[in-house]
N, C-alpha and C positions, 0 to 999 in steps of 0.2 A: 393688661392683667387678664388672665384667663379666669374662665366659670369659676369652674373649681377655687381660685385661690380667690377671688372675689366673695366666694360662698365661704371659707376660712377665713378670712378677714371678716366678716358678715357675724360666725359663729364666735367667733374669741370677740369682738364687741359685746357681741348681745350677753357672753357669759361671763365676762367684767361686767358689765354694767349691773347687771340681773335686772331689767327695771321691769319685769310683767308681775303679777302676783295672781295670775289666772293658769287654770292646769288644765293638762287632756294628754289623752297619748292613755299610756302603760297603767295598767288599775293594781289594784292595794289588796291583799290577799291574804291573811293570815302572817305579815310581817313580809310580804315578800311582793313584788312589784312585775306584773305579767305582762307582756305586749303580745299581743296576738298577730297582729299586723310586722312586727319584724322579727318573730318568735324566738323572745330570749325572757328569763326569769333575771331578778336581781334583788340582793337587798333591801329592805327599805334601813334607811340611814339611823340613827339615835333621833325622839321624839322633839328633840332641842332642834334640828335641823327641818326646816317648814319647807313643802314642796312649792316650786313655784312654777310659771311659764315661761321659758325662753326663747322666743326664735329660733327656730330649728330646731332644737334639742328634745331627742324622746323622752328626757327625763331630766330634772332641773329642782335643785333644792339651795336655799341660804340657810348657812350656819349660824349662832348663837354670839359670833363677832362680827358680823358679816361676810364672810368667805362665801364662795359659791362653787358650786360641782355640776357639771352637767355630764350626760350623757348624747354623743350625738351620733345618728347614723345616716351613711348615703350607699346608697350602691351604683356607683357609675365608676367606681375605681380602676377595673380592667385587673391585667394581673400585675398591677407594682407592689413592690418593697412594701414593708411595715415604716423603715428607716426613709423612704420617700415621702410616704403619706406623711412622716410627722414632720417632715422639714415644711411642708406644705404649711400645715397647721403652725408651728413658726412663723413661717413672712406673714400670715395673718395676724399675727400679732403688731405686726410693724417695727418700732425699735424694741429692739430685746438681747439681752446675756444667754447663752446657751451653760449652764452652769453643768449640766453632765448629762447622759444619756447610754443609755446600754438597750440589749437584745433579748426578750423573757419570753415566755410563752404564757398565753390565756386563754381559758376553756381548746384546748389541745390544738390554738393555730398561733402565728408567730406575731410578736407585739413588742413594741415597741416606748420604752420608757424613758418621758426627759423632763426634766427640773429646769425652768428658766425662770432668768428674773426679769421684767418688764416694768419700768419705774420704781414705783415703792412696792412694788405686788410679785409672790412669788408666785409660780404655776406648776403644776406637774400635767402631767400628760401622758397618758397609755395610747395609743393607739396598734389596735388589735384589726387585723385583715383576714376575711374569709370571703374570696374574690368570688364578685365583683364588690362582695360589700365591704365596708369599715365599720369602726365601732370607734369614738373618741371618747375617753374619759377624760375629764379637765375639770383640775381645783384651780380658783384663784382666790389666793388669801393674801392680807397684808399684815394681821398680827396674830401672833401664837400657830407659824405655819406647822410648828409639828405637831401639836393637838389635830388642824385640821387635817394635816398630812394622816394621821393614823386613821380616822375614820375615811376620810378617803381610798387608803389605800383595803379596808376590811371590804370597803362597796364596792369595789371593781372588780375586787377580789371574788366577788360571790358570784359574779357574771356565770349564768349557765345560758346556751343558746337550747331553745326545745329542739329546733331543724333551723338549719343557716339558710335565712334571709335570702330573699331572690328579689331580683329587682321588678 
């Protein structure tokens, strides 16, 4: 198995499980969530959803049923596909449903959206490329997926980069 898909497999574990409740990374700003260090701004989620730590992820929150969202980023992508990177983040998953996927665009570079189901647990997933970096967004929920689907979808939604990320 190569780096990369070893580190994907690595990051969809650690955000199914969500087992840390320790933070760092991105700070808390008048409602909005700043990283200095991979320079993007981002929502902070409804006060019901608590931030937590996850392995790897710049930014990591459990929902109010247990769902979890994380944000993750790496810059060693090169120049692939948006639709590459995410099949990636797939086999990371291990056994899983590809339930649909399509081609959008976020903060004005190309990304990539798919909905899979992996056991009892559904997932969605953005992933957004501005080479060499990526950007993952990842819910995994198992009950009331479109509640958490909507808050999800407003938090990725608010993704602004200040200047794209360098490795």
């Amino acid at each position: 198995m190569t780096r990369v898909a070893t580190r994907w497999r690595g990051c969809a574990v650690a955000v199914v499980a969500a087992l840390c409740d320790c933070a760092s990374g991105p700070t808390l700003h008048g409602g909005v969530y700043r990283d200095r260090e991979r320079g993007f701004a981002i929502a902070a989620p409804p006060p019901d959803w608590q931030r937590i730590g996850v392995e790897d992820a710049r930014l990591a929150f459990r929902g109010p049923n247990h769902e979890s969202m994380a944000l993750l980023t790496h810059c060693d992508a090169g120049d692939a596909a948006p639709a590459v990177l995410a099949r990636r983040l797939r086999v990371g998953l291990g056994a899983h449903q590809l339930d649909e996927e399509h081609t959008t665009e976020l903060a004005g570079r190309p990304a990539e959206v798919q909905w899979i189901t992996v056991g009892e647990s559904r997932v969605k997933a953005v992933t957004r490329v501005a080479s060499p970096c990526v950007e993952d967004f990842v819910l995994v929920a198992r009950d009331d997926f479109g509640a958490a689907e909507r808050v999800f979808d407003a938090w990725w939604a608010s993704f602004a980069p200040a200047r794209e990320a360098t490795p």
